[in-house]
C-alpha positions, 0 to 999 in steps of 0.5 A, spaced: 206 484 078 205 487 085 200 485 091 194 490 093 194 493 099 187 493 102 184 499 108 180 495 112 176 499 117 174 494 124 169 495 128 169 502 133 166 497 139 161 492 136 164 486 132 157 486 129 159 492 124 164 488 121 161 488 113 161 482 109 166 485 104 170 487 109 170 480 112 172 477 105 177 482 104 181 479 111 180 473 109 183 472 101 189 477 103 195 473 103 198 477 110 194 483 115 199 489 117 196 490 125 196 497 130 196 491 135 196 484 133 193 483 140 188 487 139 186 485 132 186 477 133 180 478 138 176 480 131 180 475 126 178 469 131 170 472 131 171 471 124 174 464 125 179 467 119 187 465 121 192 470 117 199 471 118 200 477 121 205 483 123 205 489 127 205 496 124 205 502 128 207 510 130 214 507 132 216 502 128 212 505 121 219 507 118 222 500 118 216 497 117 213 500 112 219 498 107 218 490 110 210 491 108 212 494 101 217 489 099 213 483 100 207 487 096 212 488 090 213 481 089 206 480 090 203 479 096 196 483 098 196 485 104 190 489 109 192 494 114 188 494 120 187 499 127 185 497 132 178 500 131 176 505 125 178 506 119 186 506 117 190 512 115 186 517 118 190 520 124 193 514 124 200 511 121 198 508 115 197 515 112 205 514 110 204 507 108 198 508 103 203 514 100 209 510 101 204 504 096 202 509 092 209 511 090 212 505 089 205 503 083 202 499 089 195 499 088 191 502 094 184 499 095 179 502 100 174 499 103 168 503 106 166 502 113 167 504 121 171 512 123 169 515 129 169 522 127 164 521 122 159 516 126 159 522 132 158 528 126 152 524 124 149 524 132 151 531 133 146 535 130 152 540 129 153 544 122 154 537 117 154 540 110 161 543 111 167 541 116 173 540 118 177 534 122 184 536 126 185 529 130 188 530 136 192 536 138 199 537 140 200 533 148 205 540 147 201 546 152 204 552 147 203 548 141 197 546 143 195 553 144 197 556 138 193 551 134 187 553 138 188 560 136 189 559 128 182 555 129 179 561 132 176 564 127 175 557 123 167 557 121 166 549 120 164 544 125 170 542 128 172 534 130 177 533 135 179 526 138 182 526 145 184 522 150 181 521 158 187 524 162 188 529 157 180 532 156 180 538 162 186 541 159 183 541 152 176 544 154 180 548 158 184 551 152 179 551 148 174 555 153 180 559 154 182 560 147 174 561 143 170 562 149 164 558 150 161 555 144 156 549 144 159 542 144 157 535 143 162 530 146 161 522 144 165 518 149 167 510 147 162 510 141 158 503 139 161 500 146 157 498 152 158 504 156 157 509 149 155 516 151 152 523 147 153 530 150 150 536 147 153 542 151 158 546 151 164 547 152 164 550 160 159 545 161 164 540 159 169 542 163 165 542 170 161 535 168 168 532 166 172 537 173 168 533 177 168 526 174 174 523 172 174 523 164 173 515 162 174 512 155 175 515 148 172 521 146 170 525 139 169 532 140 164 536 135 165 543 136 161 549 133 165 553 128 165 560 130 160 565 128 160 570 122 162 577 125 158 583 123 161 588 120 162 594 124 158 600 123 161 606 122 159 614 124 159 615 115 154 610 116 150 613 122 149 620 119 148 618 111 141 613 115 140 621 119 141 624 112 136 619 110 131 619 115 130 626 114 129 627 108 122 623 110 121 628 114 123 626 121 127 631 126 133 630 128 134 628 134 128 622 132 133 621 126 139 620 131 136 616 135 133 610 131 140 610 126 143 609 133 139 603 135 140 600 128 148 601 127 149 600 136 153 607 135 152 613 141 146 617 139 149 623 142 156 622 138 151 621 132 147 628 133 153 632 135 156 629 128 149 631 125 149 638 127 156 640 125 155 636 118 149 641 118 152 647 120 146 650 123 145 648 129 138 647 128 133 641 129 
């Protein structure tokens, strides 16, 4: 019978996030898959938990995977790890969950600790509906092309991004959509964790003048509904309207062009020649 593989987050920062059943579940696996197993050592001696550990990674997830699977397959349960967060999401273990899943292994997920979600509570950004992208292309040209398929995106976006490349992606999103309001969470549930709600030309100076530091979430507002453009049908069927109700027509043009934002003379020469008799 096939092991069970477990998804177990760890603590972004603060050790003290670690759950009970999270705990538990490290301790009674037969073996834990590691983004870092120098990493990941540090949070099993808080536990005071020795497991057999192996590495798993972004450069190695091909070879790896197949070993994680043969061991689960002959019974073996295993917990995937990161190194802060939850795995599979904008991580590696995303191939070896279907990689498991394929094969009939059971993939179990424990709920705890992800980035993206702990900045989205604390944003006061739009949470009802959004939308995750991870981290964008290190690729000037594809980052850009991504950013301009996003430019009508409504949602709230959640961006990761690292320190040495923070100004170049303010830059092009600032570039891309204009300014928009942005909360940026720097090295969250750690010692030096920092909101902050501005907007994307004000990160850009804040982080242009300082050196970026840490790692940041980025929660960006979608983009706002357009509003349907008002044609001159539109403009002479208000001044036909308005008319009717007695107004003039120079008054009739007038206010249908503070309502559909169109030139009040082009709305009255319109008017006149729709009316054919040159009268007001």
């Amino acid at each position: 019978m096939a092991g069970t593989l477990y998804l177990v987050p760890t603590p972004l920062g603060n050790l003290g996030d670690i759950s009970r059943r999270q705990a538990e579940t490290l301790a009674s696996v037969d073996f834990i898959a590691a983004e870092d197993t120098r990493v990941s050592i540090k949070l099993l001696n808080h536990l005071e938990i020795k497991k057999p550990m192996l590495s798993y990674h972004e450069h190695n997830k091909a070879g790896g995977g197949v070993r994680i699977l043969e061991r689960l397959l002959a019974g073996e349960s295993c917990a995937l790890v990161t190194d802060a967060g939850t795995p599979a999401i904008s991580d590696p273990g995303e191939d070896l969950v279907r990689l498991a899943a394929e094969s009939g292994v059971e993939v179990v997920s424990i709920p705890g600790p992800c980035a993206a979600i702990t900045a989205l509570a604390a944003s006061g950004m739009p949470t009802g509906r959004f939308t995750f992208e991870g981290f964008l292309s290190v690729a000037g040209k594809s980052r850009r092309e991504r950013l301009e398929e996003l430019k009508g995106e409504r949602r709230t976006m959640i961006f990761y991004e690292a320190p040495h490349k923070l100004v170049g992606t303010l830059q092009d999103m600032l570039e891309a959509w204009g300014d928009r309001a942005l909360c940026i969470a720097r090295e969250m549930t750690k010692l030096n964790e920092e909101i902050v709600r501005t907007s994307l030309s004000g990160a850009l100076a804040r982080y242009t003048e300082a050196a970026p530091r840490g790692e940041f979430v980025l929660i960006i507002a979608g983009a706002e509904p357009e509003t349907p453009k008002a044609t001159m049908e539109d403009a002479l069927a208000r001044v036909e309207a308005l008319r009717a109700q007695g107004m003039r027509l120079k008054e009739a043009s007038r206010a249908a062009a503070a309502e559909t934002g169109l030139s009040r003379n082009e709305i009255y020469n319109a008017a006149l020649r729709g009316s054919g008799d040159g009268t007001d």
